[in-house]
C-alpha positions as CSV (number, residue, x, y, z in Angstrom):
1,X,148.0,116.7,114.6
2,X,149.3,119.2,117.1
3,X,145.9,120.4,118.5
4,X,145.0,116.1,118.8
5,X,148.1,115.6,120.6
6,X,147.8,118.9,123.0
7,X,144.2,118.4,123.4
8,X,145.2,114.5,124.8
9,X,148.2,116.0,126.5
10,X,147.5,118.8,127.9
11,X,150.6,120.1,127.8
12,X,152.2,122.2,124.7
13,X,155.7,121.4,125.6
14,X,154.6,117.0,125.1
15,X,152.3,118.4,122.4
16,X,155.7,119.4,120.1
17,X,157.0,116.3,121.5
18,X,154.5,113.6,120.2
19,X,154.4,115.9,116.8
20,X,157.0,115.7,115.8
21,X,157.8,112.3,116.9
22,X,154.7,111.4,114.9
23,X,156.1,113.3,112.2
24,X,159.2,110.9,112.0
25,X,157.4,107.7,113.0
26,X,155.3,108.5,109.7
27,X,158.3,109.5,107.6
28,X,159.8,105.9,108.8
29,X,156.6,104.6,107.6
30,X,155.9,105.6,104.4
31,X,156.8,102.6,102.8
32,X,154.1,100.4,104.7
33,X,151.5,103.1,104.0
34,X,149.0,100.5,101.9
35,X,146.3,103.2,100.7
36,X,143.1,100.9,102.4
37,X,143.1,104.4,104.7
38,X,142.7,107.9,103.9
39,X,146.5,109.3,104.4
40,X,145.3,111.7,106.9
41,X,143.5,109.1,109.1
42,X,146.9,107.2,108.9
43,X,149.0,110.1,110.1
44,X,145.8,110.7,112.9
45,X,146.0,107.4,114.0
46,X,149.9,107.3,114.0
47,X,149.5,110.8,116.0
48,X,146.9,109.8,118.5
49,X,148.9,106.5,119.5
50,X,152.6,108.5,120.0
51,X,150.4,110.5,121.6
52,X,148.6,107.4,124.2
53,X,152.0,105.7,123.8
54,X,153.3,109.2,125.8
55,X,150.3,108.8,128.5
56,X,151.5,105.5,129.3
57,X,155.0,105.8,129.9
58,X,155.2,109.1,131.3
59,X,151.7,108.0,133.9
60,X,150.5,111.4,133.0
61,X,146.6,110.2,133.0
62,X,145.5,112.9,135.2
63,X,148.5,115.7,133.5
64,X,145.3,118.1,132.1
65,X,144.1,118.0,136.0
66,X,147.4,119.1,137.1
67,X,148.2,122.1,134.8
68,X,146.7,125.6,134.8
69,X,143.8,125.9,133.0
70,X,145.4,128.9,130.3
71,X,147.6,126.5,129.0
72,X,144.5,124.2,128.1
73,X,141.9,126.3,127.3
74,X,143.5,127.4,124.5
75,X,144.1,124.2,122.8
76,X,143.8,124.3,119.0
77,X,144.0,128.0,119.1
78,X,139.9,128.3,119.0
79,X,139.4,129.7,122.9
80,X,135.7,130.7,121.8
81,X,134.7,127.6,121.5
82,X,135.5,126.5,125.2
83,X,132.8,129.8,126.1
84,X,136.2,132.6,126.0
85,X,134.6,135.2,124.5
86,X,132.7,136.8,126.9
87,X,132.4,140.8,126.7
88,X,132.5,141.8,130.5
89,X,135.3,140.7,132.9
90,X,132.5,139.0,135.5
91,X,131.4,136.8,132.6
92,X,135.1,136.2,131.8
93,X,135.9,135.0,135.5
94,X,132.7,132.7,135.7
95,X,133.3,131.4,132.1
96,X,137.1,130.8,133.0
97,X,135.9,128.8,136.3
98,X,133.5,126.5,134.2
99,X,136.6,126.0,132.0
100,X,138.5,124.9,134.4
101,X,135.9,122.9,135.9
102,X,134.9,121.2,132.5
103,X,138.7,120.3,131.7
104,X,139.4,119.0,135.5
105,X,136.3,116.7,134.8
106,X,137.6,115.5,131.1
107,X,141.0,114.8,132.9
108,X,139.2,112.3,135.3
109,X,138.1,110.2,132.4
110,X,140.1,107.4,131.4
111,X,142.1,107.4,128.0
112,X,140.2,105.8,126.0
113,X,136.9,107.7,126.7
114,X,139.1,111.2,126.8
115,X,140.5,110.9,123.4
116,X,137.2,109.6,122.3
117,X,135.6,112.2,123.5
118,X,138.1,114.9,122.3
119,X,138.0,113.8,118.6
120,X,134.3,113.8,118.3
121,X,133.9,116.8,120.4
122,X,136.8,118.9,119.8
123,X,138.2,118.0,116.9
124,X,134.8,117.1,115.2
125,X,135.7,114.0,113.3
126,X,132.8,111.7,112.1
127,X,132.5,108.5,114.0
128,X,133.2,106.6,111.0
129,X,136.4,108.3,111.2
130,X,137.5,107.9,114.7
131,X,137.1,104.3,114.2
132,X,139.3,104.4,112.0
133,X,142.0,106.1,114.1
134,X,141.7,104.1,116.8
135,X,140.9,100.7,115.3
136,X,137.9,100.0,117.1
137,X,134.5,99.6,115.8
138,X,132.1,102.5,114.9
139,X,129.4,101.3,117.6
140,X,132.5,101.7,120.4
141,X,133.1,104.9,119.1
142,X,129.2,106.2,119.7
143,X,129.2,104.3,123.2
144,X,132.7,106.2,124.1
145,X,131.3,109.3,123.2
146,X,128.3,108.8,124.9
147,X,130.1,107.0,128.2
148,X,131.8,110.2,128.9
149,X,129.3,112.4,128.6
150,X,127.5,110.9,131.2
151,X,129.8,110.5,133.0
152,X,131.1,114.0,132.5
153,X,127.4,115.0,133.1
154,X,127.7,113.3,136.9
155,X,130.8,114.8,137.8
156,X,129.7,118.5,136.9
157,X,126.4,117.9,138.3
158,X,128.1,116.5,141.6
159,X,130.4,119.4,141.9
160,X,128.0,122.7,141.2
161,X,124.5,121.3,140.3
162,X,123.3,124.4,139.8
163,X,126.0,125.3,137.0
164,X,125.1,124.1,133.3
165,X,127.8,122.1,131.3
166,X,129.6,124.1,128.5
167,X,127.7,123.5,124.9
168,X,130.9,122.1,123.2
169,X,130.2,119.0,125.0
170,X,126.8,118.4,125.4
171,X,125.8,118.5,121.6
């Protein structure tokens, strides 16, 4: 739940915020929990919309663009799989700028397609799933995904088109 909300966030600070505020919204809860949903993709769902719910009020659309990229590239604790792993400190720098770039270009999309995006991609949830988070249908889910990797695709392109797009988003 933490690594959903920091990876919409961007921030580790709102991260503990929306978690634990999902937390309680789901203790509150309890007693409308019906069982037609798995009981983790209640708590997702619950998570993901404090964590929107957050977005919104705060108008911190754009708060991944406006951070450093340390505090973001290590969402989830799994660095290596935004390309952090490199052995010599050249690769390091030019992995850490297409980091940056990659999570400046993610922060561009809108919210829906970002934490559409982030739960296939990052988190690795089936689509069947994701629908279920966000209450929309499975087909949405495939055409979000696929919406902002173009898109994505465009933007990177646009900004260094000699520079390939990190693997963790282009699978």
């Amino acid at each position: 739940m933490y690594a959903a909300a920091l990876h919409i966030l961007g921030s580790h600070s709102d991260a503990d915020d929306v978690t634990q505020e999902s937390f309680v919204r789901a203790y509150r809860g309890l007693a409308s929990f019906d069982g037609r949903a798995d009981f983790f993709t209640w708590l997702y769902r619950i998570t993901v919309n404090t964590a929107l719910n957050a977005l919104r009020s705060d108008k911190r659309g754009n708060a991944l663009h406006n951070r450093g990229h340390a505090e973001a590239s290590h969402v989830g604790g799994r660095p290596e799989a935004l390309g952090q792993s490199a052995q010599n400190p050249a690769q390091k720098v030019h992995q850490s700028a297409e980091v940056t770039r990659v999570l400046e270009a993610v922060a561009t999309l809108s919210a829906p397609l970002r934490v559409t995006l982030v739960l296939a991609t990052v988190e690795e949830l089936p689509h069947r799933q994701i629908a279920e988070i966000l209450d929309i249908p499975e087909g949405t889910v495939a055409w979000r995904v696929n919406e902002a990797r173009r898109l994505l695709k465009l933007k990177l392109a646009t900004a260094q088109p000699s520079t390939p797009i990190a693997p963790t988003l282009t699978k």
